[in-house]
N, C-alpha and C positions, 0 to 999 in steps of 0.2 A: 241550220237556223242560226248558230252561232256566229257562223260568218256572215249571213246576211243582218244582223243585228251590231257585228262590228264593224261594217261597213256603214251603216245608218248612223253611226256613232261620229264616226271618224267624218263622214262628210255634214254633219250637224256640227259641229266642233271645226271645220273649215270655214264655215258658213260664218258662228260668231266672228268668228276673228278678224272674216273679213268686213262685218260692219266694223266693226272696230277701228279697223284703219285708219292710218292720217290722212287726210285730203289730200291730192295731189299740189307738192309746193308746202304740205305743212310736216317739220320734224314729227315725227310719231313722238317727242319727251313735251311736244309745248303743251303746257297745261290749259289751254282754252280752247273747246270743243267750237264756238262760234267767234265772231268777230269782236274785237273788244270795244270797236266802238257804235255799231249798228246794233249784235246779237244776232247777226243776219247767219246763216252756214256758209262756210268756205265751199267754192267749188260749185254756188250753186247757179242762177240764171245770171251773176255778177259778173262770172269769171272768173280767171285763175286769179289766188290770194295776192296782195301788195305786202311785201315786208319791209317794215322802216327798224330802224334801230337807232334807241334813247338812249342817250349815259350808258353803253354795251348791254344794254336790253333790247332784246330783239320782237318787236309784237306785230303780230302779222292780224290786216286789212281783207278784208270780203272784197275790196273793189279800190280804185284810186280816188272816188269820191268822198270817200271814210279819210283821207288824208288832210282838209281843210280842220275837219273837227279834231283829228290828234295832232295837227300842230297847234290848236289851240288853246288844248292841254294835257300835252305828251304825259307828264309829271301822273296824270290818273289813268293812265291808259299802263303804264308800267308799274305802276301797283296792282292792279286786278294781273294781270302777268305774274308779278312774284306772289302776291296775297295766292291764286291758285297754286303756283307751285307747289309740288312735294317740300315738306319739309326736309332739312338733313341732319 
């Protein structure tokens, strides 16, 4: 019973993790679960993520269409980037 109970464990606890994942194309550290400038999810009917990088800020796109609006204004689109950041 105890094995069968640590095996339930152990593949329950795989499972979280693997929702957790970073989208395919996104660092597991970038702090924004969706797009920064849709809110759309990466990876989803869009396509693989677009990543631009501002003043060596890197903020990755849902799609290439999200790219007219952050060159419009990149300036808020790498703040919600460091605003989520971890602090240090």
């Amino acid at each position: 019973m105890k094995v069968i109970l640590g095996l339930l464990l152990v593949t329950a606890l795989c499972s979280v993790s693997f929702l957790h994942a970073a989208p395919e194309g996104i660092p597991a550290s970038y702090p924004l679960k969706t797009c920064a400038v849709s809110g759309e999810a990466f990876g989803g009917e869009m396509g693989k993520p677009v990543k631009v990088t501002h003043e060596g800020t890197d903020v990755y796109l849902c799609c290439k269409s999200c790219l007219k609006d952050f060159k419009a204004d990149p300036a808020k689109y790498v703040k919600m980037v460091k605003d989520a950041a971890p602090k240090k």
